[in-house]
DRENKEGU-27834 format. One record per residue (C-alpha): residue number from 1; x negated, y negated, z negated. Coordinates in nm, 4 decimals. Each point is the difference from the previous one (the first is absolute). Example, Ala and Ser with C-alpha at 12.3 -4.5 7.8 and 13.67 -1.06 7.14 Angstrom:
BEGIN
{1 {-1.2300 0.4500 -0.7800}}
{2 {-0.1370 -0.3440 0.0660}}
This chain:
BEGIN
{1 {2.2128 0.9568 0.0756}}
{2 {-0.3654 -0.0894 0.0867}}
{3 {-0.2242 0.2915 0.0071}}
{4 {-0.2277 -0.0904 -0.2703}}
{5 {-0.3957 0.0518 0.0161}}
{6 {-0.1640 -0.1983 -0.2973}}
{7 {0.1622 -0.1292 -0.3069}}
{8 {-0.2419 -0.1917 -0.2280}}
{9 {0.1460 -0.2159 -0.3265}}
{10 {-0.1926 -0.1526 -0.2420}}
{11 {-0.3703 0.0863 0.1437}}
{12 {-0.2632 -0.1417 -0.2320}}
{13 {-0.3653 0.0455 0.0621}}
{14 {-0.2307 -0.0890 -0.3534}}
{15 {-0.3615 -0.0193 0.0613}}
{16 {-0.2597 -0.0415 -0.3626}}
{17 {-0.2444 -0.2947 0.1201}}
{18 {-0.2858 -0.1256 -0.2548}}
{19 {0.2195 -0.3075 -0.0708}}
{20 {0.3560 0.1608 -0.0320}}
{21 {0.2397 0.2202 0.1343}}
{22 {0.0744 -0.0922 0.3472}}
{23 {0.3718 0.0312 0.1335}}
{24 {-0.0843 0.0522 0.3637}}
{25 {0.3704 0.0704 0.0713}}
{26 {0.3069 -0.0767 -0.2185}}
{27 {0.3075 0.1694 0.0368}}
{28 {0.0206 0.0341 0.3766}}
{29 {0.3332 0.1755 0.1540}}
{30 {0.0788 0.0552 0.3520}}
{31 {0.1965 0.2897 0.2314}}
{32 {-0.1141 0.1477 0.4106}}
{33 {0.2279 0.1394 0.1720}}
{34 {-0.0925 0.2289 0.2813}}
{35 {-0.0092 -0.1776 0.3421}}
{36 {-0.0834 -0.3170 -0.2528}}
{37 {-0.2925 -0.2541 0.0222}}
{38 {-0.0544 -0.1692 -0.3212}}
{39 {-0.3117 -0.2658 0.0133}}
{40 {-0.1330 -0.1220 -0.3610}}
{41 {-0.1570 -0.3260 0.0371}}
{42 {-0.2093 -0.1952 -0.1856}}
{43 {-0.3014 -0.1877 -0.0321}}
{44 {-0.3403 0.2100 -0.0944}}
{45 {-0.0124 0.1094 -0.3114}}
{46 {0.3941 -0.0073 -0.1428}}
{47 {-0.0019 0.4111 -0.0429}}
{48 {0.1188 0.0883 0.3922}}
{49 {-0.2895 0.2865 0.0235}}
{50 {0.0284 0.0803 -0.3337}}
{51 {0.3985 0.0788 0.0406}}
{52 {-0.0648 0.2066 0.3220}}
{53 {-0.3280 0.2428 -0.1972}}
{54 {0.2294 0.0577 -0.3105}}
{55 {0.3121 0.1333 0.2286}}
{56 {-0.3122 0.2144 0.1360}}
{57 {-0.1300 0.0758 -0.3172}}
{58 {-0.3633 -0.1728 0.1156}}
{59 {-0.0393 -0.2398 -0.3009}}
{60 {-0.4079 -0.0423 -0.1301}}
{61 {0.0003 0.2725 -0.3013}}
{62 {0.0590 -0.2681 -0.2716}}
{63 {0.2700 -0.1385 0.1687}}
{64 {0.4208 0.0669 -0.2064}}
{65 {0.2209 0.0751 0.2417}}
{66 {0.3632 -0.0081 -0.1918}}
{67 {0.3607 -0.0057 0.1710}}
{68 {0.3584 0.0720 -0.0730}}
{69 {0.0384 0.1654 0.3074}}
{70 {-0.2490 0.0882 0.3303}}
{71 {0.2117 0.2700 0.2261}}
{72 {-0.1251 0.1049 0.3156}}
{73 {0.2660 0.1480 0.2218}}
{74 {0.1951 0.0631 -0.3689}}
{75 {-0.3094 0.1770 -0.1745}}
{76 {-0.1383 -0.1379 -0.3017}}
{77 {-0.3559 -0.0563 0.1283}}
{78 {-0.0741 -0.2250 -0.3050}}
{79 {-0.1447 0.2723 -0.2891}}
{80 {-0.0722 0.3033 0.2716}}
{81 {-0.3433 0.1537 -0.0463}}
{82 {-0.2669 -0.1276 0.1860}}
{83 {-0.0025 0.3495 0.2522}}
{84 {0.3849 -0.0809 0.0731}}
{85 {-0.0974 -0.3441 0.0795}}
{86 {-0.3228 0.0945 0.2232}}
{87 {0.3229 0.2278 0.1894}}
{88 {0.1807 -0.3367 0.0801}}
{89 {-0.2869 -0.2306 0.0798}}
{90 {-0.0282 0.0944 0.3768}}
{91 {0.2815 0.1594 0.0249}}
{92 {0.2800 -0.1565 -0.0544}}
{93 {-0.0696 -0.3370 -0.1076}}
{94 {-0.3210 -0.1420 0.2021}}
{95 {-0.2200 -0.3189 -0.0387}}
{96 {-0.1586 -0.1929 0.2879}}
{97 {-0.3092 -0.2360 -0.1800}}
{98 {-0.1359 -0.3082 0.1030}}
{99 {-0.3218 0.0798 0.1251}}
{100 {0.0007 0.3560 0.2198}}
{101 {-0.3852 -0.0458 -0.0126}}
{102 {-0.0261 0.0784 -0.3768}}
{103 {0.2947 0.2688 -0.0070}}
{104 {-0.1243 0.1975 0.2576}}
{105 {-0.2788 0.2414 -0.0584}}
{106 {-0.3004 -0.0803 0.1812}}
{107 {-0.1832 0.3471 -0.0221}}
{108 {0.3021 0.1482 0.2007}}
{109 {0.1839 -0.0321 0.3437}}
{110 {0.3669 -0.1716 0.0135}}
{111 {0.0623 0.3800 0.0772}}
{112 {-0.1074 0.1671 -0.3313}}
{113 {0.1758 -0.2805 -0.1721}}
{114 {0.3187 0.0322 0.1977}}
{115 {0.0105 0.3778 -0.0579}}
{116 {-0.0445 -0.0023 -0.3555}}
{117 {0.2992 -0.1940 -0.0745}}
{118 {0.2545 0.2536 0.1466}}
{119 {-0.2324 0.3431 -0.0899}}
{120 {0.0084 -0.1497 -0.3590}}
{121 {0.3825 0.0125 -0.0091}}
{122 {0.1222 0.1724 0.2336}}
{123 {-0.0145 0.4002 0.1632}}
{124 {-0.1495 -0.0593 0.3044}}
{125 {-0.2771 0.0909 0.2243}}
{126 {-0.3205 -0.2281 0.0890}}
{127 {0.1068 0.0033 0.3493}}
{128 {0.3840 -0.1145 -0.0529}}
{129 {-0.1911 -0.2247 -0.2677}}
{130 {-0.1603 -0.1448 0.2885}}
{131 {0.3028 -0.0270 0.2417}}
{132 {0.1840 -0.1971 -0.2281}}
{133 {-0.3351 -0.2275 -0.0674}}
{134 {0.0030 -0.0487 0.3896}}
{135 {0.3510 -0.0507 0.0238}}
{136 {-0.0148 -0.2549 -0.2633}}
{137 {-0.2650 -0.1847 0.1410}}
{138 {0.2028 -0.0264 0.3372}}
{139 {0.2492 -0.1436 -0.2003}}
{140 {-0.1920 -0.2976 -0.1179}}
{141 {-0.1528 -0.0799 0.3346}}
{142 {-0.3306 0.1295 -0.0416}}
{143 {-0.0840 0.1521 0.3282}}
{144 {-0.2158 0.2923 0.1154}}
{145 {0.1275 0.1323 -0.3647}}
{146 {-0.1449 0.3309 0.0373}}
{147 {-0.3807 -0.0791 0.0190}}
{148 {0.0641 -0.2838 -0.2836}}
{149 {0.0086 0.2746 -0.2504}}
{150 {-0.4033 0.0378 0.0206}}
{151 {-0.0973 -0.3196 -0.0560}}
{152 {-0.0593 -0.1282 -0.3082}}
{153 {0.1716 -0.3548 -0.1408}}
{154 {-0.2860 -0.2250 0.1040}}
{155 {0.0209 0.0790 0.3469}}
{156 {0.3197 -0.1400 -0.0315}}
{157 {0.1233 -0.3731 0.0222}}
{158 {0.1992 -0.1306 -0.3270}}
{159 {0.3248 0.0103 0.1634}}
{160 {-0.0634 0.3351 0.1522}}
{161 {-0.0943 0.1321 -0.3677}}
{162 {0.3172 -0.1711 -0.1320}}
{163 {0.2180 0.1952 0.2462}}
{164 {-0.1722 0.3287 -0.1167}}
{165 {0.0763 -0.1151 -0.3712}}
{166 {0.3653 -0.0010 0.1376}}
{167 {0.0018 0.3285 0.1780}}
{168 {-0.1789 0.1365 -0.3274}}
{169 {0.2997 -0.0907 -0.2374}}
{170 {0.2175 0.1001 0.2833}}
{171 {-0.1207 0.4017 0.0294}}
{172 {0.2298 0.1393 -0.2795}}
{173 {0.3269 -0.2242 0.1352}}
{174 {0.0372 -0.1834 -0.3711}}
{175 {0.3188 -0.1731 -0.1244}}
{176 {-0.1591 -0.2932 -0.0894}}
{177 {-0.3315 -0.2125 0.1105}}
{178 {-0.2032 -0.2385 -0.2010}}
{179 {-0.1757 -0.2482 0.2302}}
{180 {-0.2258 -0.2226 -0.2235}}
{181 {-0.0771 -0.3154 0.2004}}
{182 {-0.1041 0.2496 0.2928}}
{183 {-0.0908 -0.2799 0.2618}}
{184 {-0.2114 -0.2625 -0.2423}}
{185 {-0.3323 0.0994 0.1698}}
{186 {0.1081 0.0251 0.3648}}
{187 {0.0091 -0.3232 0.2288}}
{188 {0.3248 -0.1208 0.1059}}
{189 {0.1192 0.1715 0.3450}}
{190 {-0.0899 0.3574 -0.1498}}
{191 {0.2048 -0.1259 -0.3518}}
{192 {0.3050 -0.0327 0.2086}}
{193 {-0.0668 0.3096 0.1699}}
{194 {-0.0349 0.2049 -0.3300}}
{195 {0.3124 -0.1786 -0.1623}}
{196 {0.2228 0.0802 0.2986}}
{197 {-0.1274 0.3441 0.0523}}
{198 {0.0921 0.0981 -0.3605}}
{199 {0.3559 -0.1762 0.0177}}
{200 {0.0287 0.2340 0.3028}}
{201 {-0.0673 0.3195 -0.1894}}
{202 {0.1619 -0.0910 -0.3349}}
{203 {0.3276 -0.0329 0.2415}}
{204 {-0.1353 0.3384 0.2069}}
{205 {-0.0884 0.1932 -0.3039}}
{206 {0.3056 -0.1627 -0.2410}}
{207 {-0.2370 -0.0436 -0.2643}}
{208 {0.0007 -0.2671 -0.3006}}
{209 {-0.2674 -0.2166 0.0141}}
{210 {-0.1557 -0.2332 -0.2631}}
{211 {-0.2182 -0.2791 0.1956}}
{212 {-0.2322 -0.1810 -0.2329}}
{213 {-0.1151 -0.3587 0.1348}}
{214 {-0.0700 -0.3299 -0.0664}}
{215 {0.0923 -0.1118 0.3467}}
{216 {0.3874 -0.1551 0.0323}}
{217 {-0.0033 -0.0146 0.3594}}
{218 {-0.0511 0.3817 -0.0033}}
{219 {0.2686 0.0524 -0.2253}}
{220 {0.2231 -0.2328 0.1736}}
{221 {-0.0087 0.2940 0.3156}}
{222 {0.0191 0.3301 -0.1187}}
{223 {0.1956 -0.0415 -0.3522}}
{224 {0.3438 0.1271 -0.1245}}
{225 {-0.0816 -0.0632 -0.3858}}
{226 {-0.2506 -0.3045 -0.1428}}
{227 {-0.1020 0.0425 -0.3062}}
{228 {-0.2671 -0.3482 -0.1411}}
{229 {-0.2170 0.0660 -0.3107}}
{230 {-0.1441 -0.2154 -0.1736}}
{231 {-0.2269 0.0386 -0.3006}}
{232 {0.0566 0.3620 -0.0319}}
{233 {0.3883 -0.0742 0.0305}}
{234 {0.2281 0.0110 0.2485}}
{235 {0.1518 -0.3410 0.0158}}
{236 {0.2394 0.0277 0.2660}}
{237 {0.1437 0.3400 0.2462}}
{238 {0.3193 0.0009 0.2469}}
{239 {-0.0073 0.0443 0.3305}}
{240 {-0.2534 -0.1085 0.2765}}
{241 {0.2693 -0.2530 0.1684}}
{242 {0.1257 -0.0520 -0.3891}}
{243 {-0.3591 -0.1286 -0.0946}}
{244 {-0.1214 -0.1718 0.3352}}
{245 {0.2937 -0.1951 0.0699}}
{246 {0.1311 -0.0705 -0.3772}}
{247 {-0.2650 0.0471 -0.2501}}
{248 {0.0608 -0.0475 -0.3303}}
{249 {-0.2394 -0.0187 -0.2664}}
{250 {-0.2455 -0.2883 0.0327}}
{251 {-0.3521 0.2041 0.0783}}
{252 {0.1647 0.1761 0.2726}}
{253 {0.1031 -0.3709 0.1445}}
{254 {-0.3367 -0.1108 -0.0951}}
{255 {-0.1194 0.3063 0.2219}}
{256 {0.2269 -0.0743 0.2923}}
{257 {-0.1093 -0.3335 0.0171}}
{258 {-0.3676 0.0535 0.0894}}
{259 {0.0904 0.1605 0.3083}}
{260 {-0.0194 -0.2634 0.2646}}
{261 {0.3574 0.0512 0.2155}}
{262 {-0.0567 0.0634 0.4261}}
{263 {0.1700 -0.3486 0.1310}}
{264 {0.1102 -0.1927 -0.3343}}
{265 {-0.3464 0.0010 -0.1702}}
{266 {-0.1651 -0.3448 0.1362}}
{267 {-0.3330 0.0267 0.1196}}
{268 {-0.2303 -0.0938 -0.2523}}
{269 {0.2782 -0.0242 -0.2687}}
{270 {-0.1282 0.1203 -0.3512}}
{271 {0.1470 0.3482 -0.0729}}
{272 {0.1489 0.0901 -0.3217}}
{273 {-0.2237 0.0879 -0.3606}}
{274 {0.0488 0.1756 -0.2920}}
{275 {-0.2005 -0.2428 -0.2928}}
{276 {-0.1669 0.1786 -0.3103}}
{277 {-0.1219 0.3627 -0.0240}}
{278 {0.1210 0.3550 -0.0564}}
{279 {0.0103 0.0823 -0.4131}}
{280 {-0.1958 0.2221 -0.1666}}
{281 {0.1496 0.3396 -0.0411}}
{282 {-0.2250 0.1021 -0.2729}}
{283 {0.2271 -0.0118 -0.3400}}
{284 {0.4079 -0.0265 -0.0612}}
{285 {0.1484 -0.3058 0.2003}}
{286 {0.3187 -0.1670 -0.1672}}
{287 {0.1162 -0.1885 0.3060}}
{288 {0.0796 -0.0292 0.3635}}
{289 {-0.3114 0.1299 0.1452}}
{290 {0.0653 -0.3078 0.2706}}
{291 {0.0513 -0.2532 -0.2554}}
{292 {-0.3470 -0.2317 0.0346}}
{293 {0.0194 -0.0192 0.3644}}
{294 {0.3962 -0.0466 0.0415}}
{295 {0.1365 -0.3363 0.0825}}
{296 {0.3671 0.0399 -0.1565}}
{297 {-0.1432 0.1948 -0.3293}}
{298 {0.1744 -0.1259 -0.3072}}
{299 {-0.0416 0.1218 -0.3675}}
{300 {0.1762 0.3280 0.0316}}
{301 {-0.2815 0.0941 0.2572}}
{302 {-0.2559 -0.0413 -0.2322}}
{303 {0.1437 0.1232 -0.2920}}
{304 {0.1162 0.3751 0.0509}}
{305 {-0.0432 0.2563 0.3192}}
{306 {0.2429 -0.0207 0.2667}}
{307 {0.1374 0.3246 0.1059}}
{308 {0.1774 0.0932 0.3762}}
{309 {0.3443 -0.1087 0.0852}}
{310 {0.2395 0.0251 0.2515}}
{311 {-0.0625 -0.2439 0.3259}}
{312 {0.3043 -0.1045 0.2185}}
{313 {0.0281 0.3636 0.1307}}
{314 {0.0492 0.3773 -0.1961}}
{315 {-0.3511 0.1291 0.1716}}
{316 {-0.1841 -0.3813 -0.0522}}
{317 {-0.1742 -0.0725 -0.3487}}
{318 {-0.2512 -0.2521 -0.1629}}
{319 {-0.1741 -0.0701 -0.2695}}
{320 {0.0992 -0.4017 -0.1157}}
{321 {0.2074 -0.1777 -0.2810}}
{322 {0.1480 -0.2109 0.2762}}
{323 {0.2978 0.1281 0.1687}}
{324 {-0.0040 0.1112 0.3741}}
{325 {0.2018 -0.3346 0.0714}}
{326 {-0.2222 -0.1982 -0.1899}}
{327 {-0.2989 0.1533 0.2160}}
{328 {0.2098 -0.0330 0.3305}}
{329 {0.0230 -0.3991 -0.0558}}
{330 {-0.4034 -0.0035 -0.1030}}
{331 {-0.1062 0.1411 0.3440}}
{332 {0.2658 -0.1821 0.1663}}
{333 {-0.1173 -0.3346 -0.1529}}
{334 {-0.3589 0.1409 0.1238}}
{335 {0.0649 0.0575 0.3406}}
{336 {-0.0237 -0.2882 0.1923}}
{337 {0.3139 -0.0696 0.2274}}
């Protein structure tokens, strides 16, 4: 059996807005294994952050976090006090953020911030504190480690402070990493770099990790699982050849068709669009969340909410009335021969 690291079913994430009550995210379930990447995809604003800060117990004060069950590592993590929490955070579950600028502490050097992490939770000297800073640094391919800890985060580059963000979450060895779109601000070449570097230790280090992104070609590299939100759902989840090669529920195809194909897109051939606009979330939603902007909706759609079922495969679900065959012959009527 798969050593499980996170089991969340039935997340939901409630936040009071002047207008309403806004369901950020409804109902979300999903399962890491260690050794497992699972990407959660989606465009911005669909509840992908939101998921990741209520595993890590981050959510804006007003925010309702509810769930049937989040286990880390088979602990109940969901109703601990917030002490036990502050134990875990760092420790062993670890987030990497999107912009290492604003996470890191400007007032003190990437050593002091390095340190902390493992003093905080673990018996250890400064100076073996420090070792494992510098050995940790090696391992992300920051040279010269050693006199890196005295500077401070401006001096660094943005993909330099990104690598420090991973050695950070690294210091206490967690079972499972968070990485919230943790390449959106770097250019390209360095985006690669980071992506590849943390495949390389999630395999090295046999962690789970959780990659947050909005980017399909990223997920298309370095993922086991794909999970696609949409609308504070998630519409469709199976795995990453599962999803790529056969997806099933019409966003996800809608998704997969914007992304112009290396030797069958035509130069200057229109790329696939996604008509209409994302609903409000604010307020109770009767209906497939998908409904206005789907080209095979029918009354059913619009009528009552649509709930996950089983895809062609045990591990593969979606969130559509139509059945996976039905889907199967929409794409394949889509696809051009």
């Amino acid at each position: 059996m798969a050593d499980r690291i996170l089991s969340v079913d039935n997340l939901k994430v409630d936040i009071p807005v002047p207008s309403g009550m806004l369901h950020a995210v409804q109902g979300v379930s999903f399962k890491v294994d260690r050794g497992e990447t699972l990407c959660i995809v989606g465009e911005s604003g669909c509840g992908k952050s939101l998921t990741s800060l209520a595993i890590m117990d981050l959510l804006p004060s007003k925010a309702i976090r509810t769930a049937n069950t989040l286990e880390l590592d088979g602990q109940n993590v969901l109703d601990i006090r917030e002490d036990q929490m502050a134990d875990i955070r760092g420790n062993r579950m670890g987030m990497i953020f999107q912009e290492p600028m604003t996470s890191l502490n400007p007032a003190y050097t990437i050593g002091n911030q390095l340190e902390e992490a493992m003093l905080r939770h673990r018996k250890v000297s400064r100076e073996e504190a420090r070792d494992r800073a510098v050995f940790l640094l090696e391992k992300v391919g920051i040279t010269a480690a050693r006199s890196r800890l005295r500077q401070y985060p401006h001096q660094l580059s943005g993909g330099l402070r990104q690598r420090v963000m991973i050695a950070m979450t690294l210091m206490c060895g967690p079972d499972l990493i968070i990485a919230d779109e943790p390449t959106t601000a770097l250019d390209v070449t360095i985006q690669a770099q980071i992506l590849l570097l943390l495949a390389e230790l999630q395999k090295e280090f046999h962690m789970g990790l959780i990659l947050i992104t909005h980017d399909l070609g990223v997920v298309a590299r370095i993922a086991d699982r794909v999970a696609v939100m949409y609308a504070g759902q998630i519409v469709e989840q199976g795995s990453a050849k599962q999803v790529f090669e056969d997806p099933t529920h019409p966003y996800t195809q809608g998704l997969l068709e914007c992304i112009p194909i290396p030797g069958k897109t035509e130069r200057g051939a229109h790329l696939g669009s996604i008509p209409g606009i994302v609903p409000s979330l604010v307020g109770e939603m009767s209906c497939c969340h998908f409904a206005d902007r789907c080209t095979y909706a029918t009354e059913p759609c619009h009528s009552a909410p649509v709930d996950l079922r089983r895809g062609f495969t045990e591990d593969h679900d979606y969130r559509c009335v139509l059945t996976p065959e039905q889907c199967a012959e929409n794409l394949k009527q889509k696809v051009p021969a």
